[in-house]
N, CA, C and O of each residue as an XYZ file, in Angstrom:
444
protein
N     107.704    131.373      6.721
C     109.040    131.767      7.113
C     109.300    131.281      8.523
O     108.445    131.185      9.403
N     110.738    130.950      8.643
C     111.031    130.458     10.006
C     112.134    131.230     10.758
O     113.151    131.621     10.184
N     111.913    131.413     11.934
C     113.276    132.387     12.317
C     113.911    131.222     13.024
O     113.346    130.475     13.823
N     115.910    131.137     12.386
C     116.163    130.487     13.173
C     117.291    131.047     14.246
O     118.081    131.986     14.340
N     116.855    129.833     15.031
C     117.409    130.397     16.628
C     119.389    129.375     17.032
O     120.115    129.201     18.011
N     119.391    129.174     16.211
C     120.685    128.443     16.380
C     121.824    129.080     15.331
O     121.325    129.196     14.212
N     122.788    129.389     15.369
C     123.942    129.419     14.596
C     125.076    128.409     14.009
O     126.286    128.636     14.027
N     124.520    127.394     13.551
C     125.220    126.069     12.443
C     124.786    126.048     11.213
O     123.803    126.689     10.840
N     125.691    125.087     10.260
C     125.590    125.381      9.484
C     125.119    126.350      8.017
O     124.398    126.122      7.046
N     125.898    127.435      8.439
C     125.386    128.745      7.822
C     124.445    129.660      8.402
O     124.658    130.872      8.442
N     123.710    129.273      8.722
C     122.073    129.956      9.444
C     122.741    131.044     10.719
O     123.213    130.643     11.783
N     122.624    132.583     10.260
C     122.558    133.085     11.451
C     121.943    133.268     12.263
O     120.807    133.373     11.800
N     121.908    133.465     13.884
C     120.778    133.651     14.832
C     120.028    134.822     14.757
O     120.514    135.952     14.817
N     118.923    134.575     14.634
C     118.066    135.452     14.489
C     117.141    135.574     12.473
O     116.090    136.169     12.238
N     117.783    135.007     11.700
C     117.545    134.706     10.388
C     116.047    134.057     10.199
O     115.483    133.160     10.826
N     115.614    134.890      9.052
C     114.191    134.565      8.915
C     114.660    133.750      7.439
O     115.494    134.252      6.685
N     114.080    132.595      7.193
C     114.446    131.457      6.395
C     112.555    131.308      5.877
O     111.566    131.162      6.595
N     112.668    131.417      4.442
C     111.060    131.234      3.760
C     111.720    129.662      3.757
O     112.839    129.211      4.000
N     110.353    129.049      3.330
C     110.219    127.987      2.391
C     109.286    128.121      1.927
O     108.391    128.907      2.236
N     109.359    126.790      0.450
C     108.126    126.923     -0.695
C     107.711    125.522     -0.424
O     108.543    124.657     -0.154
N     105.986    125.203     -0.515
C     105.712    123.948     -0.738
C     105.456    123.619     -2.518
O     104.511    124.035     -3.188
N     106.141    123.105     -2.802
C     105.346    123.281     -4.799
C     104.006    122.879     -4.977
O     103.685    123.185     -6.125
N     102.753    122.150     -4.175
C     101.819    121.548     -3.980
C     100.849    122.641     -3.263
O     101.155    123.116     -2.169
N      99.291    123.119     -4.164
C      98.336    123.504     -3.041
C      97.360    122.441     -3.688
O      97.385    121.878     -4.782
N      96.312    122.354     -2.396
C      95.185    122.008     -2.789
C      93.699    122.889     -2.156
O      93.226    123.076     -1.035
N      93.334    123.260     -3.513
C      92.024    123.970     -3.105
C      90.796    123.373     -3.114
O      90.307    123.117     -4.214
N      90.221    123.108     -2.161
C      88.353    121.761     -1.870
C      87.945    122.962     -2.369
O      88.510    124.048     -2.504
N      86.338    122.362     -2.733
C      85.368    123.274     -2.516
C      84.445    122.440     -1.708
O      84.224    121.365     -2.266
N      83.737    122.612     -0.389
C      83.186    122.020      0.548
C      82.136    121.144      0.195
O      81.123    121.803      0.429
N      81.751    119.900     -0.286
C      80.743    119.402     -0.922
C      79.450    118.941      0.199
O      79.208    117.856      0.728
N      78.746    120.312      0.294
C      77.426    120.160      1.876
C      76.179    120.190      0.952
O      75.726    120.918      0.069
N      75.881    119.161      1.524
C      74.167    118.983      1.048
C      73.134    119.289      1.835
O      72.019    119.613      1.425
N      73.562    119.171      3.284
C      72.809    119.361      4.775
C      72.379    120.939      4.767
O      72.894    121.974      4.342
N      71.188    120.600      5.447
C      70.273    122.184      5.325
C      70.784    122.396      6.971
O      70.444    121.511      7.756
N      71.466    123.375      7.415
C      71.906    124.070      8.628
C      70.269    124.654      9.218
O      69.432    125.218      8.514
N      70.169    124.399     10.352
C      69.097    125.081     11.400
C      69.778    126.369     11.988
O      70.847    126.543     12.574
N      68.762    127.203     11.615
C      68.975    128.923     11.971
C      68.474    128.790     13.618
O      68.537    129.856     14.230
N      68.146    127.991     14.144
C      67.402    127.910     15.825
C      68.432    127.385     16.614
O      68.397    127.543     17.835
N      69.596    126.615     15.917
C      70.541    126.298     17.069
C      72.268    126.873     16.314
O      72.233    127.287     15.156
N      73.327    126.851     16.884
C      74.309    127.165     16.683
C      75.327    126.081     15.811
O      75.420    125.005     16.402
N      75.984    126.136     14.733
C      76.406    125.473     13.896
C      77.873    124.610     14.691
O      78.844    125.287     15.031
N      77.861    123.812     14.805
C      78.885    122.974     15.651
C      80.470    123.251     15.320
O      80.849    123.376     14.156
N      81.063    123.309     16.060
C      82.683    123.217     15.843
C      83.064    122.042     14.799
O      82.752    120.895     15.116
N      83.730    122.273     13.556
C      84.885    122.765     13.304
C      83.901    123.636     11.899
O      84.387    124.139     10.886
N      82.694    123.585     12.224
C      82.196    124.080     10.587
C      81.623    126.117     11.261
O      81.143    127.019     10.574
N      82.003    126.121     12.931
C      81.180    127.173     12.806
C      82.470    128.041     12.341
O      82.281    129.257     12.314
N      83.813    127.552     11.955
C      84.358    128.389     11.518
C      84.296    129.553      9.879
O      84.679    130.667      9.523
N      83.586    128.424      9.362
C      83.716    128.581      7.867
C      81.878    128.639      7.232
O      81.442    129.208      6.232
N      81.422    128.127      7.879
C      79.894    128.767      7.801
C      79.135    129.943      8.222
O      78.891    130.056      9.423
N      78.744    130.798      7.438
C      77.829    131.991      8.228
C      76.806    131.971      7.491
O      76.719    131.936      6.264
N      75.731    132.004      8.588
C      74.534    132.116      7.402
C      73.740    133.019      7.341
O      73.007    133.195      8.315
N      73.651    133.691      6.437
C      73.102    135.201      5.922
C      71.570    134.927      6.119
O      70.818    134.082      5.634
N      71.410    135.821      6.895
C      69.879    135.653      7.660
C      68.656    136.329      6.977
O      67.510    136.056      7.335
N      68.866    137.026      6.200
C      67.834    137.540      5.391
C      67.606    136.636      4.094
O      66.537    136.521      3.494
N      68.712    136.068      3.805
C      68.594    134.890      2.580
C      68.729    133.500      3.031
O      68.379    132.616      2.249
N      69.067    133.270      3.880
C      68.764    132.053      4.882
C      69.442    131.266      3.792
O      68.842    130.393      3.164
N      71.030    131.671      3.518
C      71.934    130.958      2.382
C      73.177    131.301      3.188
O      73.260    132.172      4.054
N      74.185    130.431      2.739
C      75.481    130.317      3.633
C      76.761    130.902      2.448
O      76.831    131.790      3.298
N      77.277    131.080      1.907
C      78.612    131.399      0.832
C      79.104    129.820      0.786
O      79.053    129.200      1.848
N      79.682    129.002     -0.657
C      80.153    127.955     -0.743
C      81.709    128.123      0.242
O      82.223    129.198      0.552
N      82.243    126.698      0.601
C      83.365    127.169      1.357
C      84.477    126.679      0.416
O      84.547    125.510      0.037
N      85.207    127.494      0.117
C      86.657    126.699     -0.569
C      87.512    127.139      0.337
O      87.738    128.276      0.750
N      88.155    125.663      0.711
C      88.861    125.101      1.606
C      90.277    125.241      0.908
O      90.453    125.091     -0.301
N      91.199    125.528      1.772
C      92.663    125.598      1.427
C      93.423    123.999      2.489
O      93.673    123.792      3.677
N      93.528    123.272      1.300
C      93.674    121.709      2.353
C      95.546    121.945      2.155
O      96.211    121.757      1.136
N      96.047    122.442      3.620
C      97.036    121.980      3.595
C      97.851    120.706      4.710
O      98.939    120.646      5.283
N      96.670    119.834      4.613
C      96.470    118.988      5.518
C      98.461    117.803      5.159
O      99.095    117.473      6.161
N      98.947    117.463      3.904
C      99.526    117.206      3.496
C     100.537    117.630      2.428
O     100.851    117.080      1.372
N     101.008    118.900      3.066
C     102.247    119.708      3.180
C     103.059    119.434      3.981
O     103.028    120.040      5.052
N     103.886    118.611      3.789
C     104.685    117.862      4.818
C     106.290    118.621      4.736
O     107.110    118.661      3.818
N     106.304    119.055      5.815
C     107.802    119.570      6.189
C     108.756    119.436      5.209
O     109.352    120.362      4.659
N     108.967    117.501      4.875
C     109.996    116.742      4.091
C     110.288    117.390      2.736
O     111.419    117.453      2.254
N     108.980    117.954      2.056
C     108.771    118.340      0.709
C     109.049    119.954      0.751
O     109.162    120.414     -0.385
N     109.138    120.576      1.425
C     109.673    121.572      1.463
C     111.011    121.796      1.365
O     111.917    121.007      1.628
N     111.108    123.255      0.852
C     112.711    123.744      0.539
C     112.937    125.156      0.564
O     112.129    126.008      0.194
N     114.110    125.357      1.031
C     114.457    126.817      1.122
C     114.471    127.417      0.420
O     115.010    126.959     -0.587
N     114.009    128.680      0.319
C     114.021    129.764     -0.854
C     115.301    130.864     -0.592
O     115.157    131.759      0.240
N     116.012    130.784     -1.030
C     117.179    131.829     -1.682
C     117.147    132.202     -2.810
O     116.148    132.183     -3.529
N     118.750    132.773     -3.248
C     118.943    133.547     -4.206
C     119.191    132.495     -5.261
O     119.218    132.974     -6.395
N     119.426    130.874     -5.176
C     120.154    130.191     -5.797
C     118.887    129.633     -6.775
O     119.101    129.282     -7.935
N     117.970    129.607     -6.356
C     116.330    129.330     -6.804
C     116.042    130.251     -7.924
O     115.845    131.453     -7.745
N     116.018    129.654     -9.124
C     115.487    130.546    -10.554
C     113.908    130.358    -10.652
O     113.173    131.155    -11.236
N     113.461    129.151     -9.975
C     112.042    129.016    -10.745
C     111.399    128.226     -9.477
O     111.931    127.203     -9.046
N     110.185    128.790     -8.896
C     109.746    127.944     -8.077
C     108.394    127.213     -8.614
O     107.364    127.809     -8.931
N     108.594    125.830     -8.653
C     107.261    125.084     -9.528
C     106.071    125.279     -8.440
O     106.084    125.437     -7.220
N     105.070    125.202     -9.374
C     103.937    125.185     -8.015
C     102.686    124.225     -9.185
O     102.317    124.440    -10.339
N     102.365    123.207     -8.226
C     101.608    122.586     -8.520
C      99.869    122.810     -7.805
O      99.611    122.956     -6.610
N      98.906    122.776     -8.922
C      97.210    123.156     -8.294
C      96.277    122.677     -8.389
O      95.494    122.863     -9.320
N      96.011    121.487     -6.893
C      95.041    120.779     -7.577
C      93.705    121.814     -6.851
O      93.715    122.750     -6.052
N      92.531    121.022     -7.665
C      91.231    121.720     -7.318
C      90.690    120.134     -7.525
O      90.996    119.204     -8.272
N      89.735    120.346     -6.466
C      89.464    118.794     -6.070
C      87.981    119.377     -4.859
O      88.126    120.165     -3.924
N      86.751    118.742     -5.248
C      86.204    118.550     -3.973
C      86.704    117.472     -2.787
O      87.443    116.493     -2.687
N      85.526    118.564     -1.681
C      86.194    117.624     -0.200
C      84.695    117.055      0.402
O      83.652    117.688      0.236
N      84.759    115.935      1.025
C      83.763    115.806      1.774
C      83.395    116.192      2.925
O      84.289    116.800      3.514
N      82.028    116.043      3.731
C      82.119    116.879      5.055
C      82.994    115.824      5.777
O      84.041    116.171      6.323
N      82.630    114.713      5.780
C      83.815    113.634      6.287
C      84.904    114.528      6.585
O      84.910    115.280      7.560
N      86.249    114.395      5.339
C      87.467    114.601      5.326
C      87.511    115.739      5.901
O      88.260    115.866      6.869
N      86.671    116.911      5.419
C      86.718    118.185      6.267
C      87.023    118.514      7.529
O      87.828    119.213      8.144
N      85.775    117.505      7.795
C      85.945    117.597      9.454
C      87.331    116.953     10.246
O      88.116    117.425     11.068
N      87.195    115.427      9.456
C      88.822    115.329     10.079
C      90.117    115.960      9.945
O      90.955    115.895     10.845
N      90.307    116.560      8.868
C      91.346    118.074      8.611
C      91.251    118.946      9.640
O      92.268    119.293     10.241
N      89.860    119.472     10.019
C      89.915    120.664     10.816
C      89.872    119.963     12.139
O      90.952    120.310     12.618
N      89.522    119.494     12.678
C      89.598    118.634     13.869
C      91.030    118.338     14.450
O      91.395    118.532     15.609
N      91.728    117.855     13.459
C      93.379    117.494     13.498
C      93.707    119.274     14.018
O      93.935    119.592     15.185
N      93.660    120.200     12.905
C      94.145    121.024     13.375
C      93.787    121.831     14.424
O      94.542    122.677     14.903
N      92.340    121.546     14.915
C      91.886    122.461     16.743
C      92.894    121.690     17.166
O      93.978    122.148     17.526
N      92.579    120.389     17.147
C      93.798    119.478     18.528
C      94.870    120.440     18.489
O      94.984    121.223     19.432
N      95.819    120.489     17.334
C      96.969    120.686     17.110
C      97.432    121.979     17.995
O      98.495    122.068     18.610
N      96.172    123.177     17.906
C      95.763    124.403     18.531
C      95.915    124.113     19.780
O      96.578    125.034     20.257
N      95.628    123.206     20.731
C      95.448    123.216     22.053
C      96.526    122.578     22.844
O      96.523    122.444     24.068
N      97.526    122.168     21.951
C      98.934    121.735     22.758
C      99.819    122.725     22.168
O     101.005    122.766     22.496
């Protein structure tokens, strides 16, 4: 949802405006690498890794990639909307792509 701050074309100030993307994509993290319990798991994975210390096992990560949800493809949700399509892919990710997804988005975090 977006609140908007201008009063044109229709939109009052102060109006909270949803949109829908019709597109998710859900990874499931494809890690083969054995993590060391002696040092600290590096940025962008120490978000989504914990590793359970009595089983010295981590939980698989399924990733919510909304790396390419692009503004353009979005649309407003009103009253005029009967049916919102939603499309689901399920797709592995590599640590590659991972990392450059989450990486994009720290940057994005720090400006």
């Amino acid at each position: 949802a977006v609140v908007s701050t201008q009063s044109t074309g229709g939109v009052v100030d102060g109006e909270v405006i949803s949109y829908w993307h019709p597109n998710i994509t859900i990874s499931f993290l494809d890690d083969q690498r054995v993590w060391s319990t002696s040092q600290p798991i590096p940025p962008p994975f120490d978000k989504w890794i914990h590793i359970e210390e009595e089983e010295m096992q981590y939980r698989p990560v399924l990733y919510i990639n909304d790396y390419w949800e692009l503004a353009a493809d979005m649309f407003t949700v009103n009253e005029t909307i009967d049916v919102l399509p939603l499309s689901i892919t399920y797709a592995p990710i590599s640590i590659f792509y991972f990392q450059i997804y989450e990486a994009q988005k720290m940057q994005k975090d720090w400006n």
